[in-house]
C-alpha positions in Angstrom: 26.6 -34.9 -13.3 23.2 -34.5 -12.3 22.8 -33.2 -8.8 20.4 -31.1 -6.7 22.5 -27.5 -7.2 22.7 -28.9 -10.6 18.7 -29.8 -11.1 17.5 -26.2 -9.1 20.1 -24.1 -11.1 18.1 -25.2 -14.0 14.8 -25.2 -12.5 15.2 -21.3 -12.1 17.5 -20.7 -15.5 13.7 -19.8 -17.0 13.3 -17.2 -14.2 16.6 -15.7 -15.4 15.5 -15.6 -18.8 12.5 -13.5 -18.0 14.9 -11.3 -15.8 17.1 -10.5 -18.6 19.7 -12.7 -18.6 21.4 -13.8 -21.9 20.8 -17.4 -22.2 23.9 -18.4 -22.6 24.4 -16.9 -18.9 21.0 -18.3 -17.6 21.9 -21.7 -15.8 24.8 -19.6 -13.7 22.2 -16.9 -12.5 19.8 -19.7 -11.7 21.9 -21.5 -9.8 22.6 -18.5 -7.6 19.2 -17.3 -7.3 18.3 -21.2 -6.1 21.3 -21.6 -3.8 19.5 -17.8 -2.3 16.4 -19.5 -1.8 18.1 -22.7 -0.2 20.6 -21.6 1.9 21.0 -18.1 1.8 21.9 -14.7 -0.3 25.1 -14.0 1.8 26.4 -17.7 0.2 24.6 -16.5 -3.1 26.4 -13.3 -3.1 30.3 -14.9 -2.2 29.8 -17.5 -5.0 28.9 -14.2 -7.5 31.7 -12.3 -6.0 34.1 -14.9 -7.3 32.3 -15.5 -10.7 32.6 -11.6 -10.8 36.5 -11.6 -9.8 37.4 -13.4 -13.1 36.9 -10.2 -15.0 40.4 -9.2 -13.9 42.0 -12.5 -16.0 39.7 -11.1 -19.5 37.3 -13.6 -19.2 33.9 -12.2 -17.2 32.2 -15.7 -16.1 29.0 -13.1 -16.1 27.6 -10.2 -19.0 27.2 -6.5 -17.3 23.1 -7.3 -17.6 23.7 -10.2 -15.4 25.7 -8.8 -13.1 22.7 -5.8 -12.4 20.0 -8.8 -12.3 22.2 -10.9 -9.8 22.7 -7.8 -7.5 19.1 -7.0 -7.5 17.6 -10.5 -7.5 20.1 -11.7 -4.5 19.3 -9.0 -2.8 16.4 -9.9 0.0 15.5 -11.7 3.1 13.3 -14.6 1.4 15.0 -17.9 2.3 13.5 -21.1 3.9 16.1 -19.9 7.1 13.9 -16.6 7.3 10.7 -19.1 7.6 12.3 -19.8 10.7 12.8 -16.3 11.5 9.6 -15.3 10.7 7.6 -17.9 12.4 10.0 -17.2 15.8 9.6 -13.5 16.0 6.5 -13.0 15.2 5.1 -16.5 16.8 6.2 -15.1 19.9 4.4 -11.7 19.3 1.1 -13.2 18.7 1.1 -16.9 19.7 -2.6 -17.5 19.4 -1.4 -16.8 15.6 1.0 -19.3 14.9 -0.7 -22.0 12.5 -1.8 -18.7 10.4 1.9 -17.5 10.1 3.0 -21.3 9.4 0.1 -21.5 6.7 2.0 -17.8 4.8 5.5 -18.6 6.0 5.8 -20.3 2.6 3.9 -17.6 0.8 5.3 -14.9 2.2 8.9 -16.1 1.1 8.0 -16.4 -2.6 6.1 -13.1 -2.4 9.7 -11.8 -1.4 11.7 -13.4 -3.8 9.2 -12.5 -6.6 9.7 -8.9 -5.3 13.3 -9.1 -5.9 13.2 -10.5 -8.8 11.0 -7.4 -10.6 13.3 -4.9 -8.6 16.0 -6.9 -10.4 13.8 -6.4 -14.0 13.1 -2.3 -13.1 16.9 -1.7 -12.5 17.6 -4.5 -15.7 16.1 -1.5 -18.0 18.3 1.2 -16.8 21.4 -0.9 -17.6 23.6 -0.4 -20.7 25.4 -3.6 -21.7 29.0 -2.2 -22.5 
């Protein structure tokens, strides 16, 4: 069934990849990294909670590798909700400003996902898969 979760969890299964992930693993990881960039990491992080709650039945839905990228990569304020919060907070510190910060607002968000994602590789290389 070919949806839009569907469609952006594959769009970012490459990203996983690079990150780390098995490939086997790397549509799952994508589609929590996109549903962090489209709606936010607290959803993101409740849908990993449960994948990772499955380990108690013997089956892990998730490898210990992409378990360390997922925490790391989920991790950040860089959503297109924060846009919002960016451009309202600091639109109404420098007002004159606002058509620069809308121009970055887009920027700045993948500039803070990108950051997650290489905290996510640094703490990927200090991870034993047991």
């Amino acid at each position: 069934e070919l949806s839009l979760s569907s469609a952006m969890a594959y769009a970012f299964a490459p990203a996983a990849v690079l990150m780390g992930v098995p490939p086997s693993e790397a549509v799952v990881v994508g589609g929590l990294l996109a549903k962090k960039m489209a709606v936010n990491e607290l959803v993101a992080y409740i849908e990993l909670g449960s994948l990772l709650q499955n380990r108690t039945t013997g089956q892990p839905a998730l490898s210990r590798r992409s378990e360390v990228v997922c925490t790391y990569a989920l991790c950040g304020f860089s959503n297109f909700a924060s846009i919002g919060v960016q451009l309202g907070g600091l639109g109404a510190m420098a007002p004159s400003r606002k058509d620069t910060l809308a121009q970055l607002a887009v920027s700045a968000m993948l500039s803070g996902n990108l950051a997650c994602y290489l905290t996510a590789c640094t703490a990927v290389l200090f991870t034993r898969d047991t």
